[in-house]
N, C-alpha and C positions, 0 to 999 in steps of 0.2 A: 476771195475778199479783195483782191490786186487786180488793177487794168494795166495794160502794157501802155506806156508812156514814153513816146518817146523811146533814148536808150535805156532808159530806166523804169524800173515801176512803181508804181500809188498804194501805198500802204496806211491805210488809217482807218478809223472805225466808219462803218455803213454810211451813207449821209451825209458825212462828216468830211472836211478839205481833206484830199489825202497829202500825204508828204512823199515826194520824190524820193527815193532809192534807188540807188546804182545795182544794176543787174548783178546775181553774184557769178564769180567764177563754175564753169563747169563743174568741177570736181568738188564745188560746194554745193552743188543744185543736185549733184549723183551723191553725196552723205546726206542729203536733205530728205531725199526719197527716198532711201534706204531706212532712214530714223522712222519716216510716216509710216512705212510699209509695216516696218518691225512693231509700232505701236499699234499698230490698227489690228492686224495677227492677236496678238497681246489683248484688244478689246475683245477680240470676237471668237476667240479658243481658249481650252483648257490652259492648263499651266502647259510648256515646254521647255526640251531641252534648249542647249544652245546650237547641237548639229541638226536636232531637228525644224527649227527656226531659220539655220543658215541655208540648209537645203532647199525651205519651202521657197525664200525670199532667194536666193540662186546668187548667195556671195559665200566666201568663204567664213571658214568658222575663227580664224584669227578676225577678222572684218567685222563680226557679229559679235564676238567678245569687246572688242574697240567700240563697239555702238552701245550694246547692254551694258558696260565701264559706266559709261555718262549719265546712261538714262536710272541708272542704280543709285548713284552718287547724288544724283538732283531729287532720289526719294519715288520716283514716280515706276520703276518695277522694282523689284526686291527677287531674292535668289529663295524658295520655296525648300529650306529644310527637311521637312513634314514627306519631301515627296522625292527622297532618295531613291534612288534603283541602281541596285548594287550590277556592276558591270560581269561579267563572264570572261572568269578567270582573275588575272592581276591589274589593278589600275586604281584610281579614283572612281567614286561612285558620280555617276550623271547627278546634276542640282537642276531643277526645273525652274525656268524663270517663270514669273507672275506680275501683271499689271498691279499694280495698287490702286483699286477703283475710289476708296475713302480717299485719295490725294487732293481731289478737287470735286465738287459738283456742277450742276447746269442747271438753268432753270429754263422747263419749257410750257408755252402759252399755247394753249388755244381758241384762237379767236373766233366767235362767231356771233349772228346778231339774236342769239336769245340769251349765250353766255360767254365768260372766259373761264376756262379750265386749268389751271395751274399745278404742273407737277417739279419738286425738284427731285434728282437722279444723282446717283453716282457715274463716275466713266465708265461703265458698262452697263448703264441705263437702267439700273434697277431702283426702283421709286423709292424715293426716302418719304415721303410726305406731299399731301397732294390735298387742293385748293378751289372750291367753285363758285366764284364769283357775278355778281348781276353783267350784265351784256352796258358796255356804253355808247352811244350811238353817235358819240366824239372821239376821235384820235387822241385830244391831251388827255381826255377819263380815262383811257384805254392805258396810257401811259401811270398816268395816276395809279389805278386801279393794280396793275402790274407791280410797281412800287410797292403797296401797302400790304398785296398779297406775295410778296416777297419777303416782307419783314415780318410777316405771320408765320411764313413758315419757316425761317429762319426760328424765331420764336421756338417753334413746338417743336422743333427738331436739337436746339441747342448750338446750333453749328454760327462758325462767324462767319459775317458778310466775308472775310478776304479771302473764305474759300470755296466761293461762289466764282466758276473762271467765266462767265457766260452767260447769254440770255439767247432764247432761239422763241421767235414770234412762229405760228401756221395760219393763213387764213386760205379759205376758200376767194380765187379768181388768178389772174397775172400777177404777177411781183417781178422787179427786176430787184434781183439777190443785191447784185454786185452794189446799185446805190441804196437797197433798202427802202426801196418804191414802195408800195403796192399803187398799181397802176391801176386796176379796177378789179374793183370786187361787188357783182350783183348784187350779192346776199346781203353785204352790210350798205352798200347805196358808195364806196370811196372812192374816189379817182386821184391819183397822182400824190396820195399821201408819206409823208418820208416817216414812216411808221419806227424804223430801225433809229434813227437820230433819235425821234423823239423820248423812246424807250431809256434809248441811251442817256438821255440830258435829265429823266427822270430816277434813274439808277445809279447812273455811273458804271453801268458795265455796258460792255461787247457786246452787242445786238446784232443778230444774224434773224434776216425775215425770209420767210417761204412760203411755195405752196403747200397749204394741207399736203394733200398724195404725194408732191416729192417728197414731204418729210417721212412720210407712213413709212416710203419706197425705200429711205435712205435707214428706217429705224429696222427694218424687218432685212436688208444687205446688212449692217452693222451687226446686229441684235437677235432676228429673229430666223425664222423658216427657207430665207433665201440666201442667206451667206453664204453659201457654196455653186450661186445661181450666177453665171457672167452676164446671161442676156434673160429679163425677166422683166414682167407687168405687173404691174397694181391695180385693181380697181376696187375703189370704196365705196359703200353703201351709205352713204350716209341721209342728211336731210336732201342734199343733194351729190350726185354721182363726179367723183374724181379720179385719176386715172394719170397713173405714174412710169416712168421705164429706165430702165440700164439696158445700156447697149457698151458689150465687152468690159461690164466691171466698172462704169462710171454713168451716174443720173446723165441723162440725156435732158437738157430742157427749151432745147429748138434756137432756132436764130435770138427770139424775141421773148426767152421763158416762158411760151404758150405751151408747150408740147405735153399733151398729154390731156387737152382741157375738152374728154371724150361729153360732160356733157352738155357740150352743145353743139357734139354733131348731129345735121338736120338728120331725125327715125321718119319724122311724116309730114312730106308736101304740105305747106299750108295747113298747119298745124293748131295748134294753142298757142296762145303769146308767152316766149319765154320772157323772164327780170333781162337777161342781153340783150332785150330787144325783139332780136330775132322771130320766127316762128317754128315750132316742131321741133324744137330742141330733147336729144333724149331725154332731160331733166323734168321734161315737161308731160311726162309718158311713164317714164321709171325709177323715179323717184319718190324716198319714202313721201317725200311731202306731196309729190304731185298725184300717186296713189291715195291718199286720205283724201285730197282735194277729191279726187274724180269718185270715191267710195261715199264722201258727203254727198253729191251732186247726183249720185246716181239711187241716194234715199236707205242707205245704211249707216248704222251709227256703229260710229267703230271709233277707235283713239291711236289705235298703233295697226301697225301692219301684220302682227300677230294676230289679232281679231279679225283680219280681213282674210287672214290665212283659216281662222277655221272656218269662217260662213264658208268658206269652199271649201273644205274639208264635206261638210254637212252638205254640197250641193249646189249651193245659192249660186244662181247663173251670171248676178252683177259682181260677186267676186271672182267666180272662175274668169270672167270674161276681162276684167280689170287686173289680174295679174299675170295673164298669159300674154295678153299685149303688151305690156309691159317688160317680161320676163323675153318673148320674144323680140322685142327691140332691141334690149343691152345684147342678149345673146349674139344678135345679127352683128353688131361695133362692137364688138370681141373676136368675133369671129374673125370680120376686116383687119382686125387690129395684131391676130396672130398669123393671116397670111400676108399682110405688108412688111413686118417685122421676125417673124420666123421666133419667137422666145424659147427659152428654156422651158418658163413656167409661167403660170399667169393665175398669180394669187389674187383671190376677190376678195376684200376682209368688210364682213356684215356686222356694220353696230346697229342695223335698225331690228335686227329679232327676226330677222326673216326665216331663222336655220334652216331647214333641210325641207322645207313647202313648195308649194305650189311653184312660186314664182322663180327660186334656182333651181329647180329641176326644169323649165323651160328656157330657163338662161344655158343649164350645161347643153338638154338637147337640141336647142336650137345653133349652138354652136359645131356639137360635133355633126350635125346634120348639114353646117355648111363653111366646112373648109376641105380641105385635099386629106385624102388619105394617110399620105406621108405626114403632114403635121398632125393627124388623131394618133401616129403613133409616137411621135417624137415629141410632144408638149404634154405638160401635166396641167393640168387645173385641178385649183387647190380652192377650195371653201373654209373661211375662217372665222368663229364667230369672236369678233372683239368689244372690249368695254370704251367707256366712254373717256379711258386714259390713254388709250390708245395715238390720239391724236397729238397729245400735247409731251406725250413720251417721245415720238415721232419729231417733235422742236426740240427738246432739248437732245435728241441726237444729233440736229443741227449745229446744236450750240456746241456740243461736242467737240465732232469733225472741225467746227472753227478753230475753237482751240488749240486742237493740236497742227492745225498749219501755221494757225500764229508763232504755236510752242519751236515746232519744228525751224521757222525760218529764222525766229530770234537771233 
């Protein structure tokens, strides 16, 4: 949320004038990292003790007791009675510490041009209540819209606005985080929108804007199936294809926040006209929407990508043939994408229904049929099928992680 300024750095909401801050002291910026370290552990595991905690984070346990002191005291972990383990031999029994995810919530958005999807979460992302809204095809409705579906579910849920610490936007295209850009986005037609101010000027809270797949990327390292994964992929299935990465345990999001924006790399010469512009964008190939297009045109009637999975179950030669090309393009920029990058694991998570068909079993074989040896034995791919909460889960882990930097530098 900070640019380096000068000797000092800019601290202020998205969008928004920052205010100059003087750099802190070293020995402030090594307890600063230590307090984030300790929380984020805390978000993303069981209860712990406190030698187990100091060991993982690799300071001592007098150091971890001085950290957990404060973070107890301000309410936000608490010391877990319930989960005593009596020591071997004579001593005190170990007290496991525990986050207090009820301390604060988040609310996460997801933007798209048919809807917004609103969930609020506790700090460890688990849905309290969640919201689906008409699509606006204006930035201030979007904001509006945000707004009203925040006081609803604040509503049905009981909770006060002052314990809402955050708002995390996802849309499909570029974003630049740190102003709160969205700099273009196909889908909805935006260019150079200050999406996060606007949010903000409508709320009053903390607005942090992303891409769709970083947040997926950043919800599933916090929350889900990768948290123990230092170097891993994303890729989403959705109406169109996104595509996220950590590299050594932090989102990678390139010089210009583009990294990761796999669908539109060109699959075919002179192609179909991609919404980029472009031509022969994967999107335009592998995508649920660009599937229905090309299953309309080729004289089936179908509605999802589940109906086009059984006509070829049954046979039918324009579905076989419409999701093997398909299924073998992504597979091919997956493939590239695990030997330029070398990953742990490369999770593809399918909200369009696709599960276990036609189409990812030519995505997996056309994968393993074209990388090196050594990476079919040292990379997993992992097939995920998710809901349509998924994405906007995925922002308020945004809003989250904001949080606790902000929490942390205070």
């Amino acid at each position: 949320m900070s640019t380096l300024t000068g000797s000092g750095r800019a601290r202020g909401l998205p969008g928004l004038a920052p205010e100059i801050v003087p750099d802190p002291p070293q020995e402030n910026r090594a307890s600063r990292t230590s307090t984030q370290a300790l929380l984020e552990l805390l978000l993303s595991g069981a209860p712990s003790s406190r030698s187990a905690l100091a060991t993982a984070l690799g300071i001592s346990r007098a150091r971890l007791t001085e950290l957990s002191r404060e973070l107890i005291e301000e309410g936000l972990i608490s010391e877990r009675a319930d989960a005593l383990q009596p020591r071997k031999g004579k001593g005190r029994p170990f007290v496991n510490l525990s986050l207090n995810a009820g301390y604060g919530f988040c609310l996460g958005a997801s933007v798209t041009d048919s809807r917004v999807h609103l969930v609020l979460t506790d700090l460890r992302g688990e849905v309290q209540a969640e919201q689906t809204l008409p699509a606006s095809d204006r930035p201030e409705g979007l904001a509006t819209a945000v707004e009203e579906g925040l006081s609803a579910l604040l509503l049905e849920t009981g909770l006060p606005r002052k314990r809402v610490l955050g708002i995390g936007l996802a849309i499909s295209g570029f974003v630049d985080r740190g102003r709160g850009l969205c700099l273009h986005s196909a889908n909805l037609g935006w260019y150079d929108v200050p999406l996060a101010a606007l949010v903000t000027g409508a709320t009053g809270l903390p607005t942090v804007l992303e891409n769709d797949a970083n947040a997926a990327a950043s919800s599933e390292k916090l929350f889900g199936v990768a948290r123990d994964a230092r170097n891993f992929a994303l890729v989403t299935l959705g109406a169109s294809i996104g595509g996220a990465h950590y590299v050594g345990g932090q989102l990678y999001r390139g010089s210009h926040g583009g990294a990761g924006e796999i669908a539109h790399v060109t699959a075919e010469l002179g192609g179909l006209p991609c919404l980029c512009g472009k031509r022969g964008c994967l999107d335009t190939i592998a995508s649920k929407t660009a599937l229905l297009q090309l299953a309309g045109q080729a004289g089936l009637e179908v509605t999802s990508v589940g109906d086009l999975e059984r006509l070829a179950v049954y046979g039918d030669a324009r579905a076989l043939q419409i999701l093997k090309r398909g299924g073998q393009a992504l597979g091919l920029v997956i493939a590239t994408l695990v030997q330029s990058n070398d990953p742990d694991l490369v999770l593809i998570a399918d909200s369009s229904g696709f599960e276990h068909g036609l189409f990812l079993t030519e995505v997996r074989h056309t994968i393993e049929n074209n990388i090196l040896p050594r990476f079919l034995r040292t990379t997993r791919i992992e097939i995920h099928s998710v809901q349509d909460g998924f994405w906007a889960r995925g922002a308020a882990s945004m809003a989250t992680q904001a949080w606790l930097s902000s929490f942390v530098s205070a």
